[in-house]
N, C-alpha and C positions, 0 to 999 in steps of 0.2 A: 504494500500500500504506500509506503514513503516513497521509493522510487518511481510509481505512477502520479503523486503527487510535484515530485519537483519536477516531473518531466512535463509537466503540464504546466506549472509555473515558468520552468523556461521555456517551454514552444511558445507561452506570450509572450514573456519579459524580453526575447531573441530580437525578434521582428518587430515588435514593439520601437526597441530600440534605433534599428534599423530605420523605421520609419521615420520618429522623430529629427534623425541625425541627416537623415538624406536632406527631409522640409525647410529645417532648420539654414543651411547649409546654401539651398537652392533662393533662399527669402533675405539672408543676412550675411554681409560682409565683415568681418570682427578679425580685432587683433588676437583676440585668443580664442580657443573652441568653444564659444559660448554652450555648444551642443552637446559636447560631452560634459560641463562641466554641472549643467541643468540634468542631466541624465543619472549625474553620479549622486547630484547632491538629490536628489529625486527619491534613488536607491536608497541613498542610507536612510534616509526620513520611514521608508515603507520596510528597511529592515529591522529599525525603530522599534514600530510598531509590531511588529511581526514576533520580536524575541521575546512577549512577554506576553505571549497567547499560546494557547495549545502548541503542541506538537504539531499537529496536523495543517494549522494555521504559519509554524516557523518551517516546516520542508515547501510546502507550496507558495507562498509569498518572500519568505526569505531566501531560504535555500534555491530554489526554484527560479521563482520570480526573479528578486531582486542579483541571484549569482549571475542569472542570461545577461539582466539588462543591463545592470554596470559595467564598465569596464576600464580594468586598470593598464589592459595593456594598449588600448587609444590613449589611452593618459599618457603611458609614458610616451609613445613615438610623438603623441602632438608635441609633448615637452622638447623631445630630443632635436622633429623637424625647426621648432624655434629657437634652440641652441644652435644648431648648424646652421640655422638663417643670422646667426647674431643676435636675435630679440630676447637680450637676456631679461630687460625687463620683462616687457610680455610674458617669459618661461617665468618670474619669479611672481608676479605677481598672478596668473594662472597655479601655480603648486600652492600659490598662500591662499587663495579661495576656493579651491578644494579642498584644502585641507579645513578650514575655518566652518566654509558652509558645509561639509560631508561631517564635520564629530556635530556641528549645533545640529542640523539636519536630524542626525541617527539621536541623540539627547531628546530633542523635541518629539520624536517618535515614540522613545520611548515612554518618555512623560504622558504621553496619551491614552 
């Protein structure tokens, strides 16, 4: 039952993401990935939420859900492509609003 659970949570939270990141991307020209970084801090907020409910509730919206749709490994390449563009800004002040909004995000989650 867990493994049909998360596998359901990521067949949304996957394409989910996916979608958001393509819109996002197609609509807005931004110095940093505004799109991954609404995506992540998104994540943590609903894994938040998620750790402090059933079982069944933390494999399908955390586990599931929220492991598909975050993603740490666009984090890092966005970070690394604006290191090797030079935009150390940009990279510095993107890692300090993920990090800021992704723990308040997952706190406020959890508080709820």
């Amino acid at each position: 039952m867990r493994s049909l659970l998360i596998a359901v949570g990521a067949g949304i939270g996957a394409p989910l993401r996916y979608l958001i990141d393509d819109r996002v991307k197609r609509l807005h020209s931004q110095p940093i990935p505004i799109q991954t970084l609404f995506i992540n801090t998104l994540g943590s907020f609903l894994l938040g939420v998620a750790i402090h409910r059933s079982a069944n509730i933390g494999f399908l919206l955390g586990t599931g859900f929220a492991g598909a749709f975050t993603t740490w490994s666009t984090l890092t390449l966005e970070c690394f492509y604006l290191v090797q563009s030079k935009k150390f800004v940009s990279a510095s002040i993107y890692l300090g609003l993920t990090l800021v909004l992704g723990i308040s995000a997952a706190a406020l989650g959890a508080r709820i």
